[in-house]
TORKOL-4160 file (C-alpha; in steps of 0.2 Angstrom, whole numbers, padded with zeros to 4 digits, m for minus):
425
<pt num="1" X="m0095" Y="m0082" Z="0051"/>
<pt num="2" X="m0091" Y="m0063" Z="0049"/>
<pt num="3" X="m0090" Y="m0061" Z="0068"/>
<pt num="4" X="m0077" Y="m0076" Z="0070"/>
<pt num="5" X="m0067" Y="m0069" Z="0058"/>
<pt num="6" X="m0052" Y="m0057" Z="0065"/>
<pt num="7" X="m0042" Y="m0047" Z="0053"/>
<pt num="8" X="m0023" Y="m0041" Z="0056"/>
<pt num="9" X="m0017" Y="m0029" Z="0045"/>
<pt num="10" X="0005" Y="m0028" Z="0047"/>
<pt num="11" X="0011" Y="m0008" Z="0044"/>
<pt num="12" X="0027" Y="m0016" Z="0041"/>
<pt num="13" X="0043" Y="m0008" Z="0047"/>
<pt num="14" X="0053" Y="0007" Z="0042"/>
<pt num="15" X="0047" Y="0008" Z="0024"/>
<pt num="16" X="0066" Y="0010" Z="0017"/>
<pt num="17" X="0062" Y="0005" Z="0001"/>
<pt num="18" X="0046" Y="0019" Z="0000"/>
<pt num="19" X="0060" Y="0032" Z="0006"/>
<pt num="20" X="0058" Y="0049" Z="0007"/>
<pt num="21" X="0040" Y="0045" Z="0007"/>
<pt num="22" X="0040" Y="0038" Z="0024"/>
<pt num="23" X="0054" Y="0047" Z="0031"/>
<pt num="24" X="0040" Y="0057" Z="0041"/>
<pt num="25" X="0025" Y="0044" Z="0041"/>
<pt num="26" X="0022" Y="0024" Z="0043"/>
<pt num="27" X="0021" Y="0013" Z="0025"/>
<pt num="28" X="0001" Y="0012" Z="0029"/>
<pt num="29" X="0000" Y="0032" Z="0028"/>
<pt num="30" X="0008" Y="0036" Z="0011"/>
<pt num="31" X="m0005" Y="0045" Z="0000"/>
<pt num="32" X="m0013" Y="0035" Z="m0013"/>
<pt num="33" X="m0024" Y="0040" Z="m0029"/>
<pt num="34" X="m0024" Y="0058" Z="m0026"/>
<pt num="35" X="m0036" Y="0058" Z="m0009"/>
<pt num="36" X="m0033" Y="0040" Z="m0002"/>
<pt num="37" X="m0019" Y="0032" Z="0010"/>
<pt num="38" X="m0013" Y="0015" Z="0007"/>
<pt num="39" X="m0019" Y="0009" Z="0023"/>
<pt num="40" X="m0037" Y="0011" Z="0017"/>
<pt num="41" X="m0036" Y="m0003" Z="0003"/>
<pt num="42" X="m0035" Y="m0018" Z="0018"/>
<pt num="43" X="m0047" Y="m0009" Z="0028"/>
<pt num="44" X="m0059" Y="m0010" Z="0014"/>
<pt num="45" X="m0057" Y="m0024" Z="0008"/>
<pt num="46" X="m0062" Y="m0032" Z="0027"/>
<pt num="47" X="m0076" Y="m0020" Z="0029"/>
<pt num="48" X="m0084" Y="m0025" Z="0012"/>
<pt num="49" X="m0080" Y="m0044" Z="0015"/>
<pt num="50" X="m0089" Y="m0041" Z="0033"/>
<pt num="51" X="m0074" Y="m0044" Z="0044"/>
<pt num="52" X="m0075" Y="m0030" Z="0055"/>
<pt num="53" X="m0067" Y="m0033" Z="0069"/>
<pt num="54" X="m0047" Y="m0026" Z="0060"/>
<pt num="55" X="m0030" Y="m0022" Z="0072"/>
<pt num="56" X="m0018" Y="m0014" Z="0062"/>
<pt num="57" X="0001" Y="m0019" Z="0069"/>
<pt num="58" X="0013" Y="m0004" Z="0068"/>
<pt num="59" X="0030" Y="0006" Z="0076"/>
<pt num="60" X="0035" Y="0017" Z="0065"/>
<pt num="61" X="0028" Y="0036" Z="0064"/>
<pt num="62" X="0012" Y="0031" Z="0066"/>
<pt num="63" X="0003" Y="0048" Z="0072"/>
<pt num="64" X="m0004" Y="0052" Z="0054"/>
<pt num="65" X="m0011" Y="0034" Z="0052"/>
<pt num="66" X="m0018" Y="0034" Z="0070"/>
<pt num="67" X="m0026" Y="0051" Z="0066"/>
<pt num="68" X="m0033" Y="0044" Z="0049"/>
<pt num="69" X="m0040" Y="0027" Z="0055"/>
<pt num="70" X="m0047" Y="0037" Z="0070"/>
<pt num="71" X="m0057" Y="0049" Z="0059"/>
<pt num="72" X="m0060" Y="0037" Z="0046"/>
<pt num="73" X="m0067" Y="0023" Z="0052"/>
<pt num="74" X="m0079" Y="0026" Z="0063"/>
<pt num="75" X="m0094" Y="0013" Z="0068"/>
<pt num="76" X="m0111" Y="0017" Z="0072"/>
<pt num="77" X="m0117" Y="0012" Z="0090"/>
<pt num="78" X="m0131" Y="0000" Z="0080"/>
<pt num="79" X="m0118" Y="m0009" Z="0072"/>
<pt num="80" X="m0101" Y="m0020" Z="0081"/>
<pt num="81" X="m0085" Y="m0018" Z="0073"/>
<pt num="82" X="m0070" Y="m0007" Z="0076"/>
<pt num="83" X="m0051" Y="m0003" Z="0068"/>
<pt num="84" X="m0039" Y="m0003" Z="0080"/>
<pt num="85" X="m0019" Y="0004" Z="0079"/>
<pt num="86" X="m0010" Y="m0008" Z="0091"/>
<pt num="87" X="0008" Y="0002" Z="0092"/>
<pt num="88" X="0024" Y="m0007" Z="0097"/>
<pt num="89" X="0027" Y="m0006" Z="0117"/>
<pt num="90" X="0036" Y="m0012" Z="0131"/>
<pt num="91" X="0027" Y="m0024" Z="0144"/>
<pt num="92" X="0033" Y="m0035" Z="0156"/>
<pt num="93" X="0036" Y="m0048" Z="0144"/>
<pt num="94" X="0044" Y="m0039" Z="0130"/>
<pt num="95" X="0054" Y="m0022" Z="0130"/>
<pt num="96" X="0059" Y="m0023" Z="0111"/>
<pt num="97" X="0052" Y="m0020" Z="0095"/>
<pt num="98" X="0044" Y="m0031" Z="0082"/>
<pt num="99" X="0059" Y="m0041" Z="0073"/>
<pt num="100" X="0047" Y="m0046" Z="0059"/>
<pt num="101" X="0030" Y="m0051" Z="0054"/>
<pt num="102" X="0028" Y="m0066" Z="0064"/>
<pt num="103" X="0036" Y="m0057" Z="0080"/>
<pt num="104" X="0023" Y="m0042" Z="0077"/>
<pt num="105" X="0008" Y="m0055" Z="0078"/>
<pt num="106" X="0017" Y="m0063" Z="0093"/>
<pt num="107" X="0019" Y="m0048" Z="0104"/>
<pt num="108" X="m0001" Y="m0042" Z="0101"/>
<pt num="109" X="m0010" Y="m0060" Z="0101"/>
<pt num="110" X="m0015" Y="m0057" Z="0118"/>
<pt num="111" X="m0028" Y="m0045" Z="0109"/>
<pt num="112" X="m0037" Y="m0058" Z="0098"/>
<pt num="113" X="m0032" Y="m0075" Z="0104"/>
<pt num="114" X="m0048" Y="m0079" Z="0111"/>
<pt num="115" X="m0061" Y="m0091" Z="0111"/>
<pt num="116" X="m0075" Y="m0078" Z="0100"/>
<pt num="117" X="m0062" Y="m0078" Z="0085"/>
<pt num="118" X="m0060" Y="m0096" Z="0077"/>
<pt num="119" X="m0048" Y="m0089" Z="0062"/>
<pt num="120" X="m0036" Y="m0074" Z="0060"/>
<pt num="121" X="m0035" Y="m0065" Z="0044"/>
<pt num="122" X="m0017" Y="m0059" Z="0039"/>
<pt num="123" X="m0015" Y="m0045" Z="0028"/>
<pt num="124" X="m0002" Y="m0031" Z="0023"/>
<pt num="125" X="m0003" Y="m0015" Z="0021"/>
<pt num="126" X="0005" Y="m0010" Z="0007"/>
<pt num="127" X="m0004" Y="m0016" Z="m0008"/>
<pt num="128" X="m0016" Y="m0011" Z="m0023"/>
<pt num="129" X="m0029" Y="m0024" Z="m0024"/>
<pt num="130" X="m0048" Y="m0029" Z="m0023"/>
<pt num="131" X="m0054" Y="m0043" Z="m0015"/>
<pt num="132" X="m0068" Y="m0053" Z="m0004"/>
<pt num="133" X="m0062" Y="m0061" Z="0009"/>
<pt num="134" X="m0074" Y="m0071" Z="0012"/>
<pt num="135" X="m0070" Y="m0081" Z="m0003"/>
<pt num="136" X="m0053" Y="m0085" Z="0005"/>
<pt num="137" X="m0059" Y="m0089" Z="0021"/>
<pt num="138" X="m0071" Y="m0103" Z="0010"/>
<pt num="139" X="m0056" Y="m0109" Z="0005"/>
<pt num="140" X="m0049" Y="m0111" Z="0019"/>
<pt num="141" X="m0063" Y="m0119" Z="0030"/>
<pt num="142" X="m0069" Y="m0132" Z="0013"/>
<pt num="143" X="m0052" Y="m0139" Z="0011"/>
<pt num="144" X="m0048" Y="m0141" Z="0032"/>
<pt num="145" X="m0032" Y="m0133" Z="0031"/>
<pt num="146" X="m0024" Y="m0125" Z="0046"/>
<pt num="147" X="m0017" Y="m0111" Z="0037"/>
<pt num="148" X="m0022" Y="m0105" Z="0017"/>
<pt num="149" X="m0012" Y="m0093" Z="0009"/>
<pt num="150" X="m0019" Y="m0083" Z="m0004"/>
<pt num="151" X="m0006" Y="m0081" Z="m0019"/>
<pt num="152" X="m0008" Y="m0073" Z="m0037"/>
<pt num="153" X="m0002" Y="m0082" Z="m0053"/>
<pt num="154" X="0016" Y="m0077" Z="m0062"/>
<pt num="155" X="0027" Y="m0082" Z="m0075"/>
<pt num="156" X="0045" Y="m0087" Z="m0073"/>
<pt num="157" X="0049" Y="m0069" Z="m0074"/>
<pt num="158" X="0038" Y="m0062" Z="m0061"/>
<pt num="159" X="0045" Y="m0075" Z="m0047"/>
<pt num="160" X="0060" Y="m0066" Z="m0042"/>
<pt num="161" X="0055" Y="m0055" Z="m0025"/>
<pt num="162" X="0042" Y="m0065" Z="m0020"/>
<pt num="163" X="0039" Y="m0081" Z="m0008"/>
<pt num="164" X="0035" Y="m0097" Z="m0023"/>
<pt num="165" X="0022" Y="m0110" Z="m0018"/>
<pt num="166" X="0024" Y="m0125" Z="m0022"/>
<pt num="167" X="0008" Y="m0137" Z="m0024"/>
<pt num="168" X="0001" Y="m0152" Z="m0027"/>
<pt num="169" X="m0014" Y="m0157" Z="m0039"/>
<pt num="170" X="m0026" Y="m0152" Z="m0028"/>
<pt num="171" X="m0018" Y="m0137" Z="m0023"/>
<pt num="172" X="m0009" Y="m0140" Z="m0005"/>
<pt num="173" X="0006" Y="m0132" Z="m0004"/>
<pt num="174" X="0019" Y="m0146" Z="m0004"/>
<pt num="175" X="0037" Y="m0131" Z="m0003"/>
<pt num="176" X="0039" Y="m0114" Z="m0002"/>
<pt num="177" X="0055" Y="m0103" Z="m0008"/>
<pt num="178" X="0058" Y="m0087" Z="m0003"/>
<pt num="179" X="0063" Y="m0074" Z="m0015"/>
<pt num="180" X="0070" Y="m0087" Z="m0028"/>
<pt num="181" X="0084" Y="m0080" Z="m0039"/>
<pt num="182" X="0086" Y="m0075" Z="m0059"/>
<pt num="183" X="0093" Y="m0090" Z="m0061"/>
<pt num="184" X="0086" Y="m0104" Z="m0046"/>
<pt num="185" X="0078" Y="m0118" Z="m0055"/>
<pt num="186" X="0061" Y="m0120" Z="m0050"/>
<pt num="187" X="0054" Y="m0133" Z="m0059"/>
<pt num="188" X="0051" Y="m0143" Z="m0045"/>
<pt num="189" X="0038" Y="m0130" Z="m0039"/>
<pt num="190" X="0028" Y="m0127" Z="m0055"/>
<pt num="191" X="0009" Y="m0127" Z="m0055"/>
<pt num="192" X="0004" Y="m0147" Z="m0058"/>
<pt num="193" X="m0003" Y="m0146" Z="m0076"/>
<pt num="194" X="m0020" Y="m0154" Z="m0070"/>
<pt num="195" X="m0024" Y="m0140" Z="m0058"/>
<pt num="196" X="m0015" Y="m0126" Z="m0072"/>
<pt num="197" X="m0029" Y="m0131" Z="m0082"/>
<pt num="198" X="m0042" Y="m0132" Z="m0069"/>
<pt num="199" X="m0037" Y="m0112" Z="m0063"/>
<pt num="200" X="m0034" Y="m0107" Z="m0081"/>
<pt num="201" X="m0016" Y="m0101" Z="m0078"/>
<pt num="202" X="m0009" Y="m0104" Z="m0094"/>
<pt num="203" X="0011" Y="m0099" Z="m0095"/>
<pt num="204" X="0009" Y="m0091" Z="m0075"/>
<pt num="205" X="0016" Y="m0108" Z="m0069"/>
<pt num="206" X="0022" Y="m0101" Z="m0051"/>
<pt num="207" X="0010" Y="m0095" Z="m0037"/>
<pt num="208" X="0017" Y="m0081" Z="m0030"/>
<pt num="209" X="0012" Y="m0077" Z="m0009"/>
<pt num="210" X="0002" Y="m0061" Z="m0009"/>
<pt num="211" X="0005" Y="m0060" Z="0009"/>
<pt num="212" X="m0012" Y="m0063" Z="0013"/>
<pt num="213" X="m0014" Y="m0078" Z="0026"/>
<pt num="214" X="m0029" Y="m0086" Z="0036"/>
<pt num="215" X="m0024" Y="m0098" Z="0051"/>
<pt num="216" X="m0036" Y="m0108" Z="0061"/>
<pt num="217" X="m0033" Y="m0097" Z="0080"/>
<pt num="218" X="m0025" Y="m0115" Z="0086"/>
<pt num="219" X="m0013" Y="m0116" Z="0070"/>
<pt num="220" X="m0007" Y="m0098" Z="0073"/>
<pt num="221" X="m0004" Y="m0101" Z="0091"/>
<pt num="222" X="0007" Y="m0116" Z="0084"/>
<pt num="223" X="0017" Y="m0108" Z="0073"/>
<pt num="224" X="0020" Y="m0092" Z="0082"/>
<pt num="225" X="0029" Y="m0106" Z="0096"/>
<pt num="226" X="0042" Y="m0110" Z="0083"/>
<pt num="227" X="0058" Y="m0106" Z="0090"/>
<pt num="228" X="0067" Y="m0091" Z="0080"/>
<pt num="229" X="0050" Y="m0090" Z="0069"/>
<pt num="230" X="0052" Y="m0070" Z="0065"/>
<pt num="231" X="0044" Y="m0068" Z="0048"/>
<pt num="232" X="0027" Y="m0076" Z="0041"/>
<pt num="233" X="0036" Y="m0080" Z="0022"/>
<pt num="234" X="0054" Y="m0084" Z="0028"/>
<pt num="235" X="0050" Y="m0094" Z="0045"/>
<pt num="236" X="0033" Y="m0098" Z="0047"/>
<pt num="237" X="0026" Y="m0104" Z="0030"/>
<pt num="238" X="0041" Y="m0117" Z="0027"/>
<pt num="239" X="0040" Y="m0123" Z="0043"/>
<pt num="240" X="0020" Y="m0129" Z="0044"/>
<pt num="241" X="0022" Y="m0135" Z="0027"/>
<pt num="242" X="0029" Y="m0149" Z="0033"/>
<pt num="243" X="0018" Y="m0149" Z="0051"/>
<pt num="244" X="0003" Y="m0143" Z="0045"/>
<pt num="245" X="m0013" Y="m0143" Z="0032"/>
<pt num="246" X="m0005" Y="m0128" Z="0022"/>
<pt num="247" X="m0019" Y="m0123" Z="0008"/>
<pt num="248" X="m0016" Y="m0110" Z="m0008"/>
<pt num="249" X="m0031" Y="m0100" Z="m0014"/>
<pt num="250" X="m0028" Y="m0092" Z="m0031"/>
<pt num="251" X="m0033" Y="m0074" Z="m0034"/>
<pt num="252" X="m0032" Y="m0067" Z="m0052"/>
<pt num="253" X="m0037" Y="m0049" Z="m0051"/>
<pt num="254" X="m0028" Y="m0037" Z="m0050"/>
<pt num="255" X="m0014" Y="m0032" Z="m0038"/>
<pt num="256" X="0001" Y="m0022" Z="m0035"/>
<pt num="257" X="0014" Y="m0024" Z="m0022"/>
<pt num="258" X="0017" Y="m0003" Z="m0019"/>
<pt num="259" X="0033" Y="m0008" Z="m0010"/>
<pt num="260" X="0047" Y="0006" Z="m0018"/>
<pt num="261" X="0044" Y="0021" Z="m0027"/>
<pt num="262" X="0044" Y="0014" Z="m0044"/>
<pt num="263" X="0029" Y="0002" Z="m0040"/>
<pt num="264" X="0021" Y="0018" Z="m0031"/>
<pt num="265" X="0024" Y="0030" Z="m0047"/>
<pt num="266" X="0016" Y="0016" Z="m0057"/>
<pt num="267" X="0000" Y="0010" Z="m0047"/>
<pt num="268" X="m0002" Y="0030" Z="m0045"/>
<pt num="269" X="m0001" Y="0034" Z="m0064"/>
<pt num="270" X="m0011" Y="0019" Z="m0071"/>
<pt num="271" X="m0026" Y="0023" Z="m0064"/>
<pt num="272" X="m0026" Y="0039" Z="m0078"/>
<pt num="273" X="m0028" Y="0026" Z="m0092"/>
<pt num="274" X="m0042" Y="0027" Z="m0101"/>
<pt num="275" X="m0047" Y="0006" Z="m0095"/>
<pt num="276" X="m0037" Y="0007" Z="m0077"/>
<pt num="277" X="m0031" Y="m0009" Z="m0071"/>
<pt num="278" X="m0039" Y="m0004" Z="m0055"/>
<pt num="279" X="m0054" Y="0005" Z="m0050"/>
<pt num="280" X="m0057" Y="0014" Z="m0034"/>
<pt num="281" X="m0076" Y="0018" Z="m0036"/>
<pt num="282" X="m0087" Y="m0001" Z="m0036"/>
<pt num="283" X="m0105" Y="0001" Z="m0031"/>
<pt num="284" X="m0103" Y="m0017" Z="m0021"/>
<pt num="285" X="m0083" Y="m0015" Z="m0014"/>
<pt num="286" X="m0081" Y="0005" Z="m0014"/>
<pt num="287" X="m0061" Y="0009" Z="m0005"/>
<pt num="288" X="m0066" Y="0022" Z="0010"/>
<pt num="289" X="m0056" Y="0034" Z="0016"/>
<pt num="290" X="m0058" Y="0052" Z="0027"/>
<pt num="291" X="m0072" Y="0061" Z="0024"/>
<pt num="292" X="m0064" Y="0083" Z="0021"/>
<pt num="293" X="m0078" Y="0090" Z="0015"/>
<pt num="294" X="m0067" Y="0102" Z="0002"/>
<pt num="295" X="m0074" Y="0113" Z="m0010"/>
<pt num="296" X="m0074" Y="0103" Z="m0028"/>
<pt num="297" X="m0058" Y="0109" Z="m0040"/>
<pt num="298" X="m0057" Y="0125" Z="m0049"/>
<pt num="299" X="m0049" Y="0123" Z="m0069"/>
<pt num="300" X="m0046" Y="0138" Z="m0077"/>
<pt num="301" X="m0036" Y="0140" Z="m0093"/>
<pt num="302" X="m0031" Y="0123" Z="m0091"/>
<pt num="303" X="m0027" Y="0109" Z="m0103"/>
<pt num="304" X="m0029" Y="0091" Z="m0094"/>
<pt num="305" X="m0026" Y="0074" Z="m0103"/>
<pt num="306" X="m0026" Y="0059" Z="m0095"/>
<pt num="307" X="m0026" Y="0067" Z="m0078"/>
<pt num="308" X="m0036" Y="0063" Z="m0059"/>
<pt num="309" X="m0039" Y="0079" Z="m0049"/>
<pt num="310" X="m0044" Y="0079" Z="m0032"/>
<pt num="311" X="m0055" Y="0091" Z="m0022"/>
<pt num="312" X="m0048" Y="0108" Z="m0017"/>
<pt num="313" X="m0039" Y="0113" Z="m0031"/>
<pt num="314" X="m0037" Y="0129" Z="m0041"/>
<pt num="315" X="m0027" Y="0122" Z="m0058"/>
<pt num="316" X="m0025" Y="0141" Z="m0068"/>
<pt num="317" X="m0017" Y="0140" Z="m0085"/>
<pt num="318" X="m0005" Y="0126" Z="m0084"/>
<pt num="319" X="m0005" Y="0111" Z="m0096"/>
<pt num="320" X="m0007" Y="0092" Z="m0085"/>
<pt num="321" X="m0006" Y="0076" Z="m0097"/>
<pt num="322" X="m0007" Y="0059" Z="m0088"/>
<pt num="323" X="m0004" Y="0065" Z="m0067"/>
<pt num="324" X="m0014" Y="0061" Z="m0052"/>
<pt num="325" X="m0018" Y="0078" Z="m0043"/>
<pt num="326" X="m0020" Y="0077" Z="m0023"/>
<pt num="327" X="m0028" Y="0087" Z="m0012"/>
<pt num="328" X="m0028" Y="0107" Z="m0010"/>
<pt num="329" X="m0014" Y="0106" Z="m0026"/>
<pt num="330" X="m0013" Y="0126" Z="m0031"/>
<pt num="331" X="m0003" Y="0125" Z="m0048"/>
<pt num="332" X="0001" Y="0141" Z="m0056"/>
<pt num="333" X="0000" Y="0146" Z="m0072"/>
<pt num="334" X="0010" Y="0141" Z="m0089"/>
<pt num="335" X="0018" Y="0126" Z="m0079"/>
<pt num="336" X="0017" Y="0109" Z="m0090"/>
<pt num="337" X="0018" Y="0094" Z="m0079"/>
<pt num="338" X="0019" Y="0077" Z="m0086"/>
<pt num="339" X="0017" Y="0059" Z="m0078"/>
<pt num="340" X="0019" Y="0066" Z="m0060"/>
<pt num="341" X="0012" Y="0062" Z="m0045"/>
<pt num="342" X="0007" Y="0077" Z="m0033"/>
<pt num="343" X="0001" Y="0074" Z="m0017"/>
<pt num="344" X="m0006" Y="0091" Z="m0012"/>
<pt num="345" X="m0007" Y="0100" Z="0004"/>
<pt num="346" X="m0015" Y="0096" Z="0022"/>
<pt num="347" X="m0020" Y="0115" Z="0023"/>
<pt num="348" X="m0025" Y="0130" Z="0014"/>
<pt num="349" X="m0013" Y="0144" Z="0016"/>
<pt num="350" X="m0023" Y="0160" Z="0023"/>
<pt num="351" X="m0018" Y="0178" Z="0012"/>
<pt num="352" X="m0008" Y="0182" Z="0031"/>
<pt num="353" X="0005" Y="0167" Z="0031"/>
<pt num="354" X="0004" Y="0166" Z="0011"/>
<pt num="355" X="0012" Y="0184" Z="0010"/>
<pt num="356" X="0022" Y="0182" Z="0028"/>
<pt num="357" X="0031" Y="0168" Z="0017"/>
<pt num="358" X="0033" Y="0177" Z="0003"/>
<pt num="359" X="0041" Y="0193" Z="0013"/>
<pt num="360" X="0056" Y="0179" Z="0019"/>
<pt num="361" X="0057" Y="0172" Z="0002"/>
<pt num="362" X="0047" Y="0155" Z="0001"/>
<pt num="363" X="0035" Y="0152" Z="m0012"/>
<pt num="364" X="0019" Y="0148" Z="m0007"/>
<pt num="365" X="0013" Y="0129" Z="m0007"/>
<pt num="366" X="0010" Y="0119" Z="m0023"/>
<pt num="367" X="0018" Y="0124" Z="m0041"/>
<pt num="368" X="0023" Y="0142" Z="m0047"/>
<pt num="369" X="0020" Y="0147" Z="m0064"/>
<pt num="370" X="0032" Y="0142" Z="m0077"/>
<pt num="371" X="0036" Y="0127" Z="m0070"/>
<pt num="372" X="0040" Y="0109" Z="m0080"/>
<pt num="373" X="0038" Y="0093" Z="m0069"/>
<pt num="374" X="0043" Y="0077" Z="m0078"/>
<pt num="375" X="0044" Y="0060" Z="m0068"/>
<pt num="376" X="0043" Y="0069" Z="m0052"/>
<pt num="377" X="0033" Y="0064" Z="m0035"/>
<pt num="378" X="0028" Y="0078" Z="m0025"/>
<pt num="379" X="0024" Y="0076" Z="m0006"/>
<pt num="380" X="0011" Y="0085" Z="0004"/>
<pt num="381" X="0014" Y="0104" Z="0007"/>
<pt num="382" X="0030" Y="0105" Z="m0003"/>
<pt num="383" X="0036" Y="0124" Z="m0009"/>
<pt num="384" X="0041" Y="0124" Z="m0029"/>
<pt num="385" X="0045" Y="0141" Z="m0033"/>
<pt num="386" X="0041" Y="0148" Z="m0052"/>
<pt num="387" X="0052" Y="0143" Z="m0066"/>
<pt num="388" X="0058" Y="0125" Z="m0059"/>
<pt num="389" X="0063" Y="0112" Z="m0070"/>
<pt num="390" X="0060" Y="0095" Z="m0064"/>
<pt num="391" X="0065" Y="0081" Z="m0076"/>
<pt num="392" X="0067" Y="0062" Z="m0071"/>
<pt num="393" X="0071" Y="0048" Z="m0084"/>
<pt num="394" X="0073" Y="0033" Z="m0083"/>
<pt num="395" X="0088" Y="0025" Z="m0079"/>
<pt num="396" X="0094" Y="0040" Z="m0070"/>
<pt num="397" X="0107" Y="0036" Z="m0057"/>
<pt num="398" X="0100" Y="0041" Z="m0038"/>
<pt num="399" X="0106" Y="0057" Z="m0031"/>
<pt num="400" X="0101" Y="0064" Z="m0016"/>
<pt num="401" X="0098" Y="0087" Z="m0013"/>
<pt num="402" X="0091" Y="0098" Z="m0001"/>
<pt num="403" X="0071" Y="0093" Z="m0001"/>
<pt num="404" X="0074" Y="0079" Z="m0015"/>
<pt num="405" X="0079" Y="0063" Z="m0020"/>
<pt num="406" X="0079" Y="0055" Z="m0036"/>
<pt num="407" X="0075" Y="0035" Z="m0033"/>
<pt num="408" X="0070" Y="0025" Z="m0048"/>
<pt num="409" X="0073" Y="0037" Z="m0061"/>
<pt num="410" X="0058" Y="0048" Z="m0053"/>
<pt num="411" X="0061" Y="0063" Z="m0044"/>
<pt num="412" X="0053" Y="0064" Z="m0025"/>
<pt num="413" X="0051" Y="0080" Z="m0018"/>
<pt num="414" X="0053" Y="0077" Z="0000"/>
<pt num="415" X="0036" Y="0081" Z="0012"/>
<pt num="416" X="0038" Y="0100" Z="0017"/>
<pt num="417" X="0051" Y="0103" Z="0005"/>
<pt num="418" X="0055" Y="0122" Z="m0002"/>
<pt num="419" X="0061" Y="0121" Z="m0017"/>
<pt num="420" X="0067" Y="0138" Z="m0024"/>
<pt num="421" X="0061" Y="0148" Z="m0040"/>
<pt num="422" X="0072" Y="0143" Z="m0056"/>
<pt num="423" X="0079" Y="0126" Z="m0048"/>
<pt num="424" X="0086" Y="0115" Z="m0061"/>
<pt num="425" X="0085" Y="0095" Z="m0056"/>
């Protein structure tokens, strides 16, 4: 079964809502955890599940995500399998870009509409989760449906922003609403109470799409030939409803949508909990990403508390209490930094260029001494001089300066940024 299996990972488009963090890279290549992009979560989860044939739909800044994937996942000449970016392009066909998710799939099914595949596996890339794939594509094949959709069980509360299945006793989906409102009435689509009992769903009523699909290579053919069908939740899915075997699969793990900067700040910091919701280390699912073959961190005079440190750093007196350290992250002494996020650096600064900067003025990369980081994200590379005080808080209107934004109530510093010595933010 693993070999008939293809899976189709969607980069999604320009990432607005993730802004400045994909102002220079695709949503797939955002940082994630310290060491980790969020493109390796679906890749994992396939690899583990045994799916290994994986296509990853993308147009935007993808040079860092084809870099990763191509010195990432790398398979063995004794072992079939690949990960392939399919990029956007013009063909005699088609000269414009992907209008959605459903017109991405479209424009690249010529690469795994054939007769060795017998279902597609539909995933996005953008989300924090664990799961087997296998189990869905069970599913999928013991109920006979043409398409299953995997969804995740909310309240009345957790519906709004997400596509709402609607389904019978035996768990076909019967209507689906898109995005419902604060005040839509959706009684009509609560879970019937005989199979709320069966899945144990309690006061999670609503089955919310996790934008995880599996269609029978005949069914996606079908509904990709819809006229104006652009997007999987908003076209597709209400469409073959009423066409088609339409199937939901309940998953009750967890799993994060990391589609703004609030849901990013928030997946990022839970993982310092004492009990995460998430674990990236499991002995039978581990999450893979690029081998650097750093040196491990150096902590000296430092007072940590609830904090993830990657390789390559040199922490030196400062005090870190709940904040996911990335890579190469030089923080310089008597700075306090508090639930923050900071991504690292892509390169070691040699003495030459570290004191060729500091001749014109720029501090070097990472955190000066004396600073204090509250609420702040900082991208890769970024230049915060000594003395800087950067406070979010929530509720904090958004505001826009030279190498930051604040979005959420949290304070990005942009990829690259210099931020000079005594800023006030």
């Amino acid at each position: 079964m693993s070999e008939r299996v293809v899976t189709v990972i969607l980069g999604g488009g320009r990432g607005t809502r993730l802004y400045p963090l994909t102002a220079l890279r695709a949503k797939p290549a955002v940082p994630l955890a310290g060491k980790y992009r969020l493109i390796d979560i679906p890749v994992s989860n396939s690899i583990n599940s045994g799916y290994r044939n994986v296509y990853v739909l993308t147009q935007f800044l993808s040079a860092s995500l084809n870099r990763h994937i191509g010195r990432t996942f790398q398979f063995d000449v004794f072992s079939k399998g690949f990960v392939e970016v399919l990029a956007a392009e013009q063909t005699d066909h088609t000269e414009d870009w992907y209008q959605g998710t459903a017109d991405a799939v479209r424009k690249q099914i010529h690469h795994f509409d054939r007769p060795s595949f017998d279902h597609v596996l539909i995933l996005s890339g953008d989300h924090l989760y664990r799961m087997d794939y296998r189990d869905l594509v069970m599913r999928h094949e013991a109920s006979g449906a043409d398409v299953t959709v995997a969804t995740f069980p909310v309240d009345r509360k957790g519906c709004t922003g997400f596509g709402i299945m609607g389904v019978d006793a035996d768990g076909r989906i019967r209507a689906f609403t898109e995005k419902p409102g604060d005040d839509d009435d959706l009684s009509h689509i609560e879970v019937p109470d005989r199979l709320a009992a069966a899945w144990s769903l309690g006061d999670r009523r609503y089955l919310a799409s996790m934008g995880v699909y599996v269609f029978r290579r005949e069914a996606l053919r079908a509904g990709l030939a819809l006229p104006g069908a652009l997007d999987f939740g908003r076209d597709i899915l209400p469409a073959m409803v009423e066409s088609h075997r339409v199937v939901a699969h309940r998953f009750d793990d967890y799993w994060a949508d990391i589609g703004t900067i609030d849901a990013f700040f928030e997946a990022n910091l839970g993982l310092c909990e004492d009990e995460p919701p998430f674990r990236f280390w499991d002995d039978q699912a581990p999450i893979y990403t690029r081998r650097r073959m750093l040196p491990a961190s150096k902590v000296i005079d430092a007072h940590l508390e609830r904090t993830i440190i990657s390789e390559g750093c040199i922490v030196q007196g400062a005090t870190l209490d709940r904040c996911v350290v990335g890579l190469r992250t030089r923080i310089g002494a008597g700075s306090s930094i508090r639930d923050s996020v900071i991504m690292g650096a892509d390169f070691y600064e040699s003495p030459v260029r570290r004191s060729g900067n500091r001749e014109a003025g720029r501090p070097d990369v990472g955190i000066g001494q004396g600073c204090v980081l509250e609420r702040v994200i900082v991208d890769k590379n970024a230049r915060i001089g000594e003395g800087c005080v950067l406070r979010g808080k929530p509720g904090r209107p958004d505001e826009e300066g030279d190498g930051w934004v604040v979005r959420d109530g949290i304070i990005v510093i942009e990829k690259n940024a210099v931020i000079p010595a005594g800023t006030v933010i």
